[in-house]
ZAKETOR-534842 format. One record per residue (C-alpha): residue in three letters; x, z, y. Coordinates in nm, 2 decimals, decimal comma. Each point is the difference from the previous one (the first is absolute). Last residue first. Layout:
ZAKETOR-534842
res:Ala; X:X; Z:Z; Y:Y
...
end
This chain:
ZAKETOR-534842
res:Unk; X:-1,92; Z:-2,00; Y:4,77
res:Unk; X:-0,01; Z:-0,10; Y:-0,38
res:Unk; X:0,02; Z:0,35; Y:-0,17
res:Unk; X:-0,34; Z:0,09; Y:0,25
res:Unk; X:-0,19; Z:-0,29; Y:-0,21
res:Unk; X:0,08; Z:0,10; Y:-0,30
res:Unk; X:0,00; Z:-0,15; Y:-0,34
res:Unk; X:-0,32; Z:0,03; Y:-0,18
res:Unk; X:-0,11; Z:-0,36; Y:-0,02
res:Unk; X:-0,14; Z:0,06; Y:-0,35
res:Unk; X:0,21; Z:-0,26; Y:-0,24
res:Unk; X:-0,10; Z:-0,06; Y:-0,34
res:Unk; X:0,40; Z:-0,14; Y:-0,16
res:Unk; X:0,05; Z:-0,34; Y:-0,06
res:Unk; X:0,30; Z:-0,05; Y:-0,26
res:Unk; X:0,08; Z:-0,35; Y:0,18
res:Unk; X:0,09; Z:-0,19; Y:-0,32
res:Unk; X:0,31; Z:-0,14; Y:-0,14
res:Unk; X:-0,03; Z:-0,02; Y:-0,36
res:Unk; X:0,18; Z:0,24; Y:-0,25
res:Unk; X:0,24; Z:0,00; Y:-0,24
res:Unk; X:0,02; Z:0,18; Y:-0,40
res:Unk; X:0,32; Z:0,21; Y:-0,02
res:Unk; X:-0,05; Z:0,08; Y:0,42
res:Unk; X:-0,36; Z:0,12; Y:-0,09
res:Unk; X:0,15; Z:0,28; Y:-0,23
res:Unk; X:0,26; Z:0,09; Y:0,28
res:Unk; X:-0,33; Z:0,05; Y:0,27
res:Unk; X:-0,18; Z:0,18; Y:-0,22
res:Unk; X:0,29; Z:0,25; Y:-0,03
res:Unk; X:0,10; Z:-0,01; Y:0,36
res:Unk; X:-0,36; Z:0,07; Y:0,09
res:Unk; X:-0,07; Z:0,25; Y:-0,25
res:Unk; X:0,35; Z:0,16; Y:0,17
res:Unk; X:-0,10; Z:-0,02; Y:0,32
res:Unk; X:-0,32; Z:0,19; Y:-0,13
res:Unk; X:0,19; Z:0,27; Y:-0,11
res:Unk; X:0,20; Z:0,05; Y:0,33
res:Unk; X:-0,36; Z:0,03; Y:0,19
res:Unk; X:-0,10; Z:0,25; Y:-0,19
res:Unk; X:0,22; Z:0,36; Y:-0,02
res:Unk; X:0,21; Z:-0,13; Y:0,28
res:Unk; X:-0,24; Z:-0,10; Y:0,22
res:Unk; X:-0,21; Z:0,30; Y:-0,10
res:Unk; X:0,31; Z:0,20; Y:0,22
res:Unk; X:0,04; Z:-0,26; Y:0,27
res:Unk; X:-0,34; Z:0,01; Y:0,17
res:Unk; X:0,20; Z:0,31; Y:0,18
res:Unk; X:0,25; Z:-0,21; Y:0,16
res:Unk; X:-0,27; Z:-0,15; Y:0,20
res:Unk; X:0,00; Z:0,30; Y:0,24
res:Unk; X:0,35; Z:-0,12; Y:0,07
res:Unk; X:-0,16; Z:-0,21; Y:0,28
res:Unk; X:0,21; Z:-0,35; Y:0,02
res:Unk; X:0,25; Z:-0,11; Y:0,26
res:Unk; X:0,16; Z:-0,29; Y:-0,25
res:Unk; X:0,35; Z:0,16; Y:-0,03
res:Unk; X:-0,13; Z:0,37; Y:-0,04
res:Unk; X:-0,25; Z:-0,14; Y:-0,26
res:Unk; X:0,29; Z:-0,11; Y:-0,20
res:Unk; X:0,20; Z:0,28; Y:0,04
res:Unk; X:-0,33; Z:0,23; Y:-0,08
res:Unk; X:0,00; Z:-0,20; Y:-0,32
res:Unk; X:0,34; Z:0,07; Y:-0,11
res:Unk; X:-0,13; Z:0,37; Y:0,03
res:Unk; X:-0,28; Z:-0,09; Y:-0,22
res:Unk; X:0,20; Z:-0,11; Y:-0,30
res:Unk; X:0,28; Z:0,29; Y:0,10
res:Unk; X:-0,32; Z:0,21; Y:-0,07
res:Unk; X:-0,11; Z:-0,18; Y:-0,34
res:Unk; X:0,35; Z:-0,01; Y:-0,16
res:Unk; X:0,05; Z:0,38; Y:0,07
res:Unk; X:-0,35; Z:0,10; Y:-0,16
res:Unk; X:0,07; Z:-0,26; Y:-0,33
res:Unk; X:0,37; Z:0,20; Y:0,01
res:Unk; X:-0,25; Z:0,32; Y:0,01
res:Unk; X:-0,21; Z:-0,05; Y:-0,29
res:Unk; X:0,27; Z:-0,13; Y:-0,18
res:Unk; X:0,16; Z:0,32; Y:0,03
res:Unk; X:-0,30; Z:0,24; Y:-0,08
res:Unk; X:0,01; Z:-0,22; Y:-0,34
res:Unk; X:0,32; Z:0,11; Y:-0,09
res:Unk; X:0,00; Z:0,35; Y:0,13
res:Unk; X:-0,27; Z:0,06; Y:-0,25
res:Unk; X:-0,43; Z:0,02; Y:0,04
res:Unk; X:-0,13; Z:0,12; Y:-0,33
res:Unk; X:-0,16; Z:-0,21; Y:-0,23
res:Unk; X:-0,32; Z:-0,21; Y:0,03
res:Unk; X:0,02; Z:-0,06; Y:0,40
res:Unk; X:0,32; Z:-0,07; Y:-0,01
res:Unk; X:-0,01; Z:-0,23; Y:-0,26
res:Unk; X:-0,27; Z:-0,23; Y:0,26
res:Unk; X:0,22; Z:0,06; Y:0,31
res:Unk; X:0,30; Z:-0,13; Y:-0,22
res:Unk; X:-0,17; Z:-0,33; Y:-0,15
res:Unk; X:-0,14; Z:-0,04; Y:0,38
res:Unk; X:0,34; Z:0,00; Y:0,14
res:Unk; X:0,09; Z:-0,22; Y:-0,27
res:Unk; X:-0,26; Z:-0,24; Y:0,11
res:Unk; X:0,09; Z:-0,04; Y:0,32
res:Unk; X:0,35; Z:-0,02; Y:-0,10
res:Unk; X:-0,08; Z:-0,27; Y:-0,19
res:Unk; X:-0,16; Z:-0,21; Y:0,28
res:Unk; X:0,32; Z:-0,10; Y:0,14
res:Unk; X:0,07; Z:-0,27; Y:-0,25
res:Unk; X:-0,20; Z:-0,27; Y:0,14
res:Unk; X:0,08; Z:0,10; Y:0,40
res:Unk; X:0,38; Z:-0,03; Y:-0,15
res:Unk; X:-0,01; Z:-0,33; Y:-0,09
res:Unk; X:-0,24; Z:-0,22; Y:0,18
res:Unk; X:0,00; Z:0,12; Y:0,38
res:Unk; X:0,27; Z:0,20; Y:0,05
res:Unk; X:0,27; Z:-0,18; Y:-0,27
res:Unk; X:-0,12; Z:-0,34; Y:0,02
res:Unk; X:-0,15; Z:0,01; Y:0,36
res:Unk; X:0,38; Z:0,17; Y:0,11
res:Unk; X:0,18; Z:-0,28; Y:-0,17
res:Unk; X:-0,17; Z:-0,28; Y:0,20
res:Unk; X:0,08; Z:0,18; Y:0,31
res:Unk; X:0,30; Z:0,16; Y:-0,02
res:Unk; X:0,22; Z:-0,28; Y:-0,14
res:Unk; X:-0,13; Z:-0,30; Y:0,03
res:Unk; X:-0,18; Z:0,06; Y:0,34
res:Unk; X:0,28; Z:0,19; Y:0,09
res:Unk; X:0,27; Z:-0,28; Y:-0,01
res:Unk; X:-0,16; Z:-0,36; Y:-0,17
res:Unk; X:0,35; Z:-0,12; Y:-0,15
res:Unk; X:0,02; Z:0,36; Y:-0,17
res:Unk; X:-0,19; Z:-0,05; Y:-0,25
res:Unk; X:-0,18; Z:0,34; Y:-0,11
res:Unk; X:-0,36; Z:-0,17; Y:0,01
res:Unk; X:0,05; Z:-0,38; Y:0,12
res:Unk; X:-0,13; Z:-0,12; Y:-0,30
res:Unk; X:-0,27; Z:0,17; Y:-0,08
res:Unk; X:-0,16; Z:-0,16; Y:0,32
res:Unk; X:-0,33; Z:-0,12; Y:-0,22
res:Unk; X:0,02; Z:0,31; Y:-0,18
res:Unk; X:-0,01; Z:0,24; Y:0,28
res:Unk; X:-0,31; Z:-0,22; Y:0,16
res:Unk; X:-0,18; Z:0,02; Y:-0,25
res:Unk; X:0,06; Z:0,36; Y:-0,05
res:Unk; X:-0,09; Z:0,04; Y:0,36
res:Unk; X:-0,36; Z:-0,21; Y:-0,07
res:Unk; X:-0,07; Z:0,26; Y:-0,28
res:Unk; X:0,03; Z:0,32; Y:0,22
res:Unk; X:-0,17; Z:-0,18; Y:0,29
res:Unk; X:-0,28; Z:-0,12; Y:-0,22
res:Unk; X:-0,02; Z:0,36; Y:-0,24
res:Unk; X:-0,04; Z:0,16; Y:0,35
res:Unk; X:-0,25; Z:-0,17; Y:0,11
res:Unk; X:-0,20; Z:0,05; Y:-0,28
res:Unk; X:0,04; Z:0,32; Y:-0,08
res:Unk; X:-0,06; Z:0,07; Y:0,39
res:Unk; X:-0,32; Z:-0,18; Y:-0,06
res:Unk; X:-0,13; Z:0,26; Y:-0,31
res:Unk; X:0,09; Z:0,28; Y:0,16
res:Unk; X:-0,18; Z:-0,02; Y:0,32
res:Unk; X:0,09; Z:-0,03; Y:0,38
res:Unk; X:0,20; Z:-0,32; Y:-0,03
res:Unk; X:0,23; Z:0,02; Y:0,30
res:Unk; X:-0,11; Z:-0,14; Y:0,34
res:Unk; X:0,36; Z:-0,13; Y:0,17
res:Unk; X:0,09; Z:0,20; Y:0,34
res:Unk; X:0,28; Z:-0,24; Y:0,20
res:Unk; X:0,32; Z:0,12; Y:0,16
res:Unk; X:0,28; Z:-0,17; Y:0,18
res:Unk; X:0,23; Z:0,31; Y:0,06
res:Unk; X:0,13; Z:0,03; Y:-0,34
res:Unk; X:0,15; Z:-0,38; Y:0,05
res:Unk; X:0,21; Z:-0,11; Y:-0,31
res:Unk; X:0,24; Z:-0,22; Y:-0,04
res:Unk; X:0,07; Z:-0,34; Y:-0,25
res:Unk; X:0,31; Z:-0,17; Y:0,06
res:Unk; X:-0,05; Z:-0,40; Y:-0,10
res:Unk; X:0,30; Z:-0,05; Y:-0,26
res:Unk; X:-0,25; Z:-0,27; Y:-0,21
res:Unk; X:0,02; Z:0,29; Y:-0,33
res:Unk; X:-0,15; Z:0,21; Y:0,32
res:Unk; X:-0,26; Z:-0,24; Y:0,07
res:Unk; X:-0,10; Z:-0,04; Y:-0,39
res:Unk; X:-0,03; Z:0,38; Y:-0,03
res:Unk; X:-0,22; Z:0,02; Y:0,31
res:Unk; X:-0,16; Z:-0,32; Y:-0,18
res:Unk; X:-0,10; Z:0,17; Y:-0,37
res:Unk; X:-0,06; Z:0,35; Y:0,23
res:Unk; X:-0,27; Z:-0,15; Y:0,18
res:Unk; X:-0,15; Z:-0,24; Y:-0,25
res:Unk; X:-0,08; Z:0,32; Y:-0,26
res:Unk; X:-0,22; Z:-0,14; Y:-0,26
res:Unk; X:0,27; Z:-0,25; Y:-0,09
res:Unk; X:-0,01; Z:-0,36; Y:-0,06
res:Unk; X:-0,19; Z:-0,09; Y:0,31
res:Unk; X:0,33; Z:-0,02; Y:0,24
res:Unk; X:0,00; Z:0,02; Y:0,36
res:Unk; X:0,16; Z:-0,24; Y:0,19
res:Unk; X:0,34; Z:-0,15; Y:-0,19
res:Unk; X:0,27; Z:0,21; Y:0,18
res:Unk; X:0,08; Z:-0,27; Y:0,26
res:Unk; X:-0,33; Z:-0,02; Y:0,11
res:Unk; X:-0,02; Z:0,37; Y:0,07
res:Unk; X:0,30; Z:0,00; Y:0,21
res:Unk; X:-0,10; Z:-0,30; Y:0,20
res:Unk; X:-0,31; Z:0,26; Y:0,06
res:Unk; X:0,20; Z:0,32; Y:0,09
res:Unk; X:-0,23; Z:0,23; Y:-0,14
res:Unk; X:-0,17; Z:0,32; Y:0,11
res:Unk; X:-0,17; Z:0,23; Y:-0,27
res:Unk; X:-0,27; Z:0,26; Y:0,06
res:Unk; X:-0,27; Z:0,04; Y:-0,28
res:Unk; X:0,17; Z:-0,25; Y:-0,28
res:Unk; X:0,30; Z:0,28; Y:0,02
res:Unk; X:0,36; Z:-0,16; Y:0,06
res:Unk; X:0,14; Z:0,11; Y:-0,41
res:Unk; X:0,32; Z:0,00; Y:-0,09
res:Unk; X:0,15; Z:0,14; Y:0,29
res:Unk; X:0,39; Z:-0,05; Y:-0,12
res:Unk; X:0,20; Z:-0,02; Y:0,32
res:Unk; X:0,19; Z:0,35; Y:0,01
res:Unk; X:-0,12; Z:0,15; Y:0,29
res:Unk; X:-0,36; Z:-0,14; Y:-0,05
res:Unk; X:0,04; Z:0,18; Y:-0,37
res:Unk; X:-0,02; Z:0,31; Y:0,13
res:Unk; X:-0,30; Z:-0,04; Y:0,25
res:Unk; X:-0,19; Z:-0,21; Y:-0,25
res:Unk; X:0,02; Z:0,29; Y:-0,25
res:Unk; X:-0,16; Z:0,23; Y:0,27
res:Unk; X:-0,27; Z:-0,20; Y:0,04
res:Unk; X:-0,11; Z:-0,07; Y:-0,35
res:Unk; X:0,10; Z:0,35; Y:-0,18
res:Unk; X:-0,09; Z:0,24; Y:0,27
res:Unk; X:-0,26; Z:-0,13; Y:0,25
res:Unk; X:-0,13; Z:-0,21; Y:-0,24
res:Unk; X:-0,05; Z:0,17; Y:-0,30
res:Unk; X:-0,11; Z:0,32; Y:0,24
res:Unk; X:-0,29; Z:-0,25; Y:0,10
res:Unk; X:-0,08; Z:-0,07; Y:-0,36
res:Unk; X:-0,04; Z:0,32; Y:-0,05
res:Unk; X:-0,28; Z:0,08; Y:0,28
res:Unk; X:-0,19; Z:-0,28; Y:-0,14
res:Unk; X:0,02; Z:0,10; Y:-0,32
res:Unk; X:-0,17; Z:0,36; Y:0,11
res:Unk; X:-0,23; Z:-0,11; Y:0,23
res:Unk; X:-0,11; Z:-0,20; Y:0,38
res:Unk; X:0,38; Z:-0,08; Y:0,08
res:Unk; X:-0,09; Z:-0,34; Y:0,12
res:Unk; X:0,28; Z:-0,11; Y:0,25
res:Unk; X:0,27; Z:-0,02; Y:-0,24
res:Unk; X:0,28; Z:-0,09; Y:0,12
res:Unk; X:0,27; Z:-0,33; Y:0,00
res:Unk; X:0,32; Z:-0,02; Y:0,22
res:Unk; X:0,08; Z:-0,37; Y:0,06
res:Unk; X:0,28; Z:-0,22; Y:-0,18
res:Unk; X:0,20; Z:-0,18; Y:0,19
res:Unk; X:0,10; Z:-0,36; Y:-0,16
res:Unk; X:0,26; Z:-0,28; Y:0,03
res:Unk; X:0,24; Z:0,20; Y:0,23
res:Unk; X:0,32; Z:-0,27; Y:0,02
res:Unk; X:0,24; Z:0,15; Y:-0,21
res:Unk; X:0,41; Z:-0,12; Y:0,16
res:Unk; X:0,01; Z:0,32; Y:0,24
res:Unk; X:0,30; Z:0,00; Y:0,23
res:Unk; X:-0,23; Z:0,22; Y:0,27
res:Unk; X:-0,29; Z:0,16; Y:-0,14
res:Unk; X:-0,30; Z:-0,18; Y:0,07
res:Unk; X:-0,29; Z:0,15; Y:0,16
res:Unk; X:-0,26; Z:-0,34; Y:0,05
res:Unk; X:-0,18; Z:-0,02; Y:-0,36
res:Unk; X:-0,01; Z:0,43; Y:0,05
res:Unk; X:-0,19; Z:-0,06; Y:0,30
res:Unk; X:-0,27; Z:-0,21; Y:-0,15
res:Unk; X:-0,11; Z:0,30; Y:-0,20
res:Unk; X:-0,01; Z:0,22; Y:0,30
res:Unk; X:-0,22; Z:-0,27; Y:0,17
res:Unk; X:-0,23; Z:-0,05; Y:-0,31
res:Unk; X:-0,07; Z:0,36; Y:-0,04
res:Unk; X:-0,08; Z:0,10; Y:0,35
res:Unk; X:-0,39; Z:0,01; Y:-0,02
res:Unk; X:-0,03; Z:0,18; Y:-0,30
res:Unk; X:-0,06; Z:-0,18; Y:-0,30
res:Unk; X:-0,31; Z:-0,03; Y:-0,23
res:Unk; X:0,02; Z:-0,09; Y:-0,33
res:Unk; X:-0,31; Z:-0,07; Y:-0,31
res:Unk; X:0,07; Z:-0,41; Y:0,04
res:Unk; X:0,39; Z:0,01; Y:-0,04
res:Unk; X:0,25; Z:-0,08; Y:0,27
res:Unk; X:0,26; Z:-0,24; Y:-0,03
res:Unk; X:0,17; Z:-0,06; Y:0,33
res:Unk; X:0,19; Z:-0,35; Y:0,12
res:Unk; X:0,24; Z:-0,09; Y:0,18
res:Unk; X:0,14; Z:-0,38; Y:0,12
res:Unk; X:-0,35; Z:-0,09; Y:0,11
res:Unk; X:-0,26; Z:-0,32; Y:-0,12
res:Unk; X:-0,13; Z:0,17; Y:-0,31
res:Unk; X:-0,23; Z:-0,21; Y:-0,23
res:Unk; X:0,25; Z:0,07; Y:-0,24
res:Unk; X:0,04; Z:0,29; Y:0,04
res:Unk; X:-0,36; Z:0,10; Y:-0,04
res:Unk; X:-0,02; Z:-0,24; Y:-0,32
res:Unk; X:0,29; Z:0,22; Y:-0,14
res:Unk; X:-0,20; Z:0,34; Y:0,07
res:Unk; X:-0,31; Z:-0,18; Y:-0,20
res:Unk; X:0,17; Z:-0,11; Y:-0,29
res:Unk; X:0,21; Z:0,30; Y:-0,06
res:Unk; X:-0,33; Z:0,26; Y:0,05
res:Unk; X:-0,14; Z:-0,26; Y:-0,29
res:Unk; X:-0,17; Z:-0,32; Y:-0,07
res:Unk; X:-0,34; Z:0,01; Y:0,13
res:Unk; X:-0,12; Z:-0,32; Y:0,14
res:Unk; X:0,08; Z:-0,04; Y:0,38
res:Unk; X:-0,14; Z:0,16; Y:0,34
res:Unk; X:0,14; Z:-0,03; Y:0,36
res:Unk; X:-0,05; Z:0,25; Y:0,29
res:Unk; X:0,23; Z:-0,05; Y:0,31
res:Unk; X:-0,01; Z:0,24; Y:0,29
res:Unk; X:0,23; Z:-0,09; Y:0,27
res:Unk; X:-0,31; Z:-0,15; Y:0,20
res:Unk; X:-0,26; Z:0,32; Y:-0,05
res:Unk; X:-0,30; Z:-0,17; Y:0,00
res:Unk; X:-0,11; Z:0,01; Y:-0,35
res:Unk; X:0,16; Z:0,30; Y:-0,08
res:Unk; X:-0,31; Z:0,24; Y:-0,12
res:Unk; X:-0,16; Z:-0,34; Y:-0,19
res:Unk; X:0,28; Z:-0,13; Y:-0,13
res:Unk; X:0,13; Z:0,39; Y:-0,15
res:Unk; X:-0,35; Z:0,10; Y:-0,08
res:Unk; X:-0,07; Z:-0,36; Y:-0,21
res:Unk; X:0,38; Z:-0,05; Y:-0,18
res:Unk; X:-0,03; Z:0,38; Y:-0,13
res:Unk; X:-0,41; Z:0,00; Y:-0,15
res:Unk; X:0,07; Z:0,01; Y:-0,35
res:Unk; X:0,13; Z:-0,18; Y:-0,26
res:Unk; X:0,29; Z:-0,05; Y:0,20
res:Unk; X:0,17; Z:-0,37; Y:-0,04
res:Unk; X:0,38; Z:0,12; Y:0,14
res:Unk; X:-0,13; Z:0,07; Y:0,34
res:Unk; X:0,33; Z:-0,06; Y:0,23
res:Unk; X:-0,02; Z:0,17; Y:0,28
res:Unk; X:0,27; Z:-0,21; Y:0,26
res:Unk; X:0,08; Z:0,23; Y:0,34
res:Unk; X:0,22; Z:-0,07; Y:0,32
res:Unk; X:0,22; Z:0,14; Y:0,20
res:Unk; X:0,23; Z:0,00; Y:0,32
res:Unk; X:-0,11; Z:0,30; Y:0,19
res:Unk; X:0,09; Z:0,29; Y:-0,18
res:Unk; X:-0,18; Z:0,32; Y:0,07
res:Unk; X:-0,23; Z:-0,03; Y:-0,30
res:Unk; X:-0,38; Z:0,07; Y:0,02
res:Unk; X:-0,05; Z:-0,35; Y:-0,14
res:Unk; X:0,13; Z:0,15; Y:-0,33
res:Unk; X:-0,24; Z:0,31; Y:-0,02
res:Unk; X:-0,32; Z:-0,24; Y:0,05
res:Unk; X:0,14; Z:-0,25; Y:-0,30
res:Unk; X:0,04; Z:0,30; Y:-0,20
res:Unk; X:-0,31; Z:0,17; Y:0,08
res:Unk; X:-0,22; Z:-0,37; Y:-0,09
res:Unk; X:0,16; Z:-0,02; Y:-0,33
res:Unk; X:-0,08; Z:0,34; Y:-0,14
res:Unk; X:-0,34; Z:0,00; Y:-0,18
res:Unk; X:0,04; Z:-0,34; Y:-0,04
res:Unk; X:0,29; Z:-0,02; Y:-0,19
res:Unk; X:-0,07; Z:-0,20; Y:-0,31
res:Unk; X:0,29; Z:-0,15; Y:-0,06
res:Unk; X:0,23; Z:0,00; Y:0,34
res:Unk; X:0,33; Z:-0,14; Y:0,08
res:Unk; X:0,12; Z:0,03; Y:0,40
res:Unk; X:0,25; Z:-0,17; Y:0,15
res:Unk; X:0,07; Z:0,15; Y:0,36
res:Unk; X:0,21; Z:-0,30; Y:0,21
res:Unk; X:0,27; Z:0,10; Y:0,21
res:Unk; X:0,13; Z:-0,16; Y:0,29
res:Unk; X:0,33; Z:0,07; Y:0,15
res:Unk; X:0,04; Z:0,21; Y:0,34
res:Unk; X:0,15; Z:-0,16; Y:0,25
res:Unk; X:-0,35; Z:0,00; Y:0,28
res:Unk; X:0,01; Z:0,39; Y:-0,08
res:Unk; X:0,35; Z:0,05; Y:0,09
res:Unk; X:0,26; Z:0,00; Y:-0,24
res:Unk; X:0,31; Z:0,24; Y:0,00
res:Unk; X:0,16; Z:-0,05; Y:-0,31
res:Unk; X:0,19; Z:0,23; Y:-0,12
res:Unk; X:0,38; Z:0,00; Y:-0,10
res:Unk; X:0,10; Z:0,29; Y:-0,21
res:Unk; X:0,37; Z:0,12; Y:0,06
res:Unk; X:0,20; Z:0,31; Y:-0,22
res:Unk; X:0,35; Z:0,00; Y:0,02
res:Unk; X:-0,14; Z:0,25; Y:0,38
res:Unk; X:0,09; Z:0,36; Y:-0,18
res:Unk; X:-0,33; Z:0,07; Y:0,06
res:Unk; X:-0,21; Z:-0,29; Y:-0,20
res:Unk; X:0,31; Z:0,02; Y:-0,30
res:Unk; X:-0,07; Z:0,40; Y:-0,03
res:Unk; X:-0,40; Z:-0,08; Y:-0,03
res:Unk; X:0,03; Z:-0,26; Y:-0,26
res:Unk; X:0,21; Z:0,26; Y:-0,19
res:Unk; X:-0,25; Z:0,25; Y:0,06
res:Unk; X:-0,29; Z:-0,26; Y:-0,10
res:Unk; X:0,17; Z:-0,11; Y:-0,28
res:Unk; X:0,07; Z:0,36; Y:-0,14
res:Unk; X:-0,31; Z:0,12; Y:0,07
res:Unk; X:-0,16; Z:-0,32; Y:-0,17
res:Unk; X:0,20; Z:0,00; Y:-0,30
res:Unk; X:-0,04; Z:0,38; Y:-0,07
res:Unk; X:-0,39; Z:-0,04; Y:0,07
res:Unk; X:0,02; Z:-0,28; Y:-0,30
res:Unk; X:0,19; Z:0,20; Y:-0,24
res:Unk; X:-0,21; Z:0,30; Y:0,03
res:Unk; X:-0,29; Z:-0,20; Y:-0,10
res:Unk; X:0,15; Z:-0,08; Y:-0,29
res:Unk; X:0,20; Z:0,30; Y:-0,12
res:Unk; X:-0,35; Z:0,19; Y:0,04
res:Unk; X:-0,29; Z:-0,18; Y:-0,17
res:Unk; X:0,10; Z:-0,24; Y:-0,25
res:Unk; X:0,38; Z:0,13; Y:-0,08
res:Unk; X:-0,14; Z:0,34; Y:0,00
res:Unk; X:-0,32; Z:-0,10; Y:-0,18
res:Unk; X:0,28; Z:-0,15; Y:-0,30
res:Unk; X:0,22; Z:0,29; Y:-0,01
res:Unk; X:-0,29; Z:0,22; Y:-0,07
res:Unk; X:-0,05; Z:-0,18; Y:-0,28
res:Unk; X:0,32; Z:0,00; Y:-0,12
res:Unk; X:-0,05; Z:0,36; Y:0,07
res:Unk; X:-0,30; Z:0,04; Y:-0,16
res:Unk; X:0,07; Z:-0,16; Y:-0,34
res:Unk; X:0,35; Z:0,19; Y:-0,03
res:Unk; X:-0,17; Z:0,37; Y:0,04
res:Unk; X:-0,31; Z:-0,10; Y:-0,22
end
């Protein structure tokens, strides 16, 4: 029992503290050192200052699938943007619904408002037929459920025009800062601690070391030309956004991140839809892993290759599969406690399990000290742990079982209820 727990133990360790660790050691590190070379004067970043007149159009492509609960709030929340220079292409991807009507009909007058409908052929289809149709050098994908606050688009462009002096990566894609603005219930409130720790804060690391492997389908701003030269979007994959993020950086496009530019996403609100959502994104990343197999620990693509790749394998595939027995020989020992007397033995695993859950939530409280969140959340982490962890793992499970057999690209439509707020948005 003493041998099977701790290479158990070993394993959460590895999943849940050495990880996440890791990553805030990078970033302090990065951003100390960053922070040395800035006052010491070695270090030189050349903005552009543009006026409003300068600035370079972007066009907003939207995908929606039966979206029209939402539709008409994200196209509202979009024109309420403070740059000038814009325009926006909602592309209804043959809704079954009522989508392409609300949007024409709410927007008919609105001249940089362009509504187009085609035959269903999924989210790829439709956010390639946007570009496409696109007539600026940038472009931002947003999805159909998002609203942004008004300054998102001009702190995203201003990451395309800070350029660190001597750099040879041209910025291909900054990724936006999603949230959740429908924390109505208990999976709800999760999924928003997913984010704020795990999502967003991962970005932040791995922005410093040019291996983003994912620019979020809520918030995304492209460099068209660069978006071209990557292929488009691909419709081989359930996950399009992290098959060409991957495909930009295989390119040499830098990839950043923008924690300023924020947008609030509605999250599924039950069980049964964040099961499914989370089996497409955790099954479209494995698709996407395997298609770039080869660059993973090859040197000849730098971080991507080397951090990046490896860390899904290990994080995301190997480890998270693994990690669950010591769950379960934490029960074993609670459960023969209970029936014989309580030893030092089992007292001790009791507390490791203890230790392991507060340094969990104290690399938490990091994370929510970086993104300016209320630490009253913190407390939704304790059944997050007990719950939420063991249906990652269904997913990851169901998800590797699919991966033996293949599966068709679809949109995975979730029931939507127009729950994100209004006030998050202002």
């Amino acid at each position: 029992m003493t041998y099977s727990f701790w290479t158990c133990a070993l394993l959460v360790a590895y999943t849940y503290l050495l990880y996440p660790c890791v990553l805030f050691i990078v970033y302090a590190l990065s951003q100390a050192r960053a922070d040395l070379r800035y006052l010491s004067g070695r270090r030189e970043r050349r903005r552009l200052a543009l006026g409003d007149g300068e600035l370079p159009a972007v066009t907003f492509v939207i995908p929606a699938y039966n979206e029209e609960v939402n539709a008409v709030k994200t196209v509202e929340s979009l024109l309420q943007q403070d740059y000038p220079n814009m325009e926006i292409i909602f592309v209804d991807d043959g809704s079954k619904d009522e989508t392409y009507t609300r949007v024409e009909k709410a927007f008919l007058h609105v001249p940089n408002v362009h509504v187009y409908t085609k035959p269903n052929g999924g989210k790829a289809s439709a956010l390639n037929y946007g570009v496409q149709l696109s007539m600026t050098p940038f472009v931002v994908c947003i999805d159909a459920d998002t609203q942004l606050k008004s300054d998102a688009v001009s702190l995203l462009m201003k990451k395309f025009f800070a350029v660190e002096k001597g750099s040879r990566r041209q910025v291909g894609a900054v990724a936006g800062n999603v949230k959740v603005g429908n924390e109505i219930n208990m999976i709800t409130r999760w999924q928003s601690i997913e984010y704020i720790t795990a999502q967003n804060f991962d970005r932040r690391a791995f922005d410093l070391l040019n291996c983003i492997t994912v620019v979020p389908g809520a918030i995304g701003a492209f460099r068209k030309d660069a978006i071209v030269e990557a292929g488009l979007f691909a419709t081989d994959t359930l996950a399009e956004d992290c098959d060409l993020t991957m495909r930009l950086l295989r390119a040499g496009y830098r990839v950043t991140n923008c924690t300023e530019a924020i947008s609030y996403t509605e999250a599924p609100e039950t069980l049964r839809m964040f099961l499914k959502q989370r089996f497409r994104w955790s099954f479209g990343v494995m698709q996407s892993f395997w298609k770039h197999r080869d660059a993973c620990f090859n040197p000849r693509y730098g971080n991507f290759g080397m951090i990046a790749l490896p860390n899904i394998l290990i994080f995301q595939m190997v480890l998270p599969f693994l990690a669950p027995l010591a769950d379960l020989v934490l029960a074993i020992s609670l459960i023969a406690a209970g029936l014989h007397v309580v030893d030092a033995g089992v007292l001790q695993i009791v507390w490791y399990y203890l230790i392991f859950t507060a340094v969990d939530i104290a690399g938490a409280a990091i994370a929510f000290a970086f993104e300016k969140e209320r630490y009253r959340k913190l407390w939704w982490m304790l059944p997050q742990r007990f719950v939420y962890r063991q249906l990652m793992y269904y997913i990851l499970i169901k998800s590797l079982r699919r991966a033996m057999k293949g599966e068709l690209q679809d949109w995975g439509k979730l029931k939507r209820t127009g729950n994100v707020k209004q006030m998050a948005v202002s």
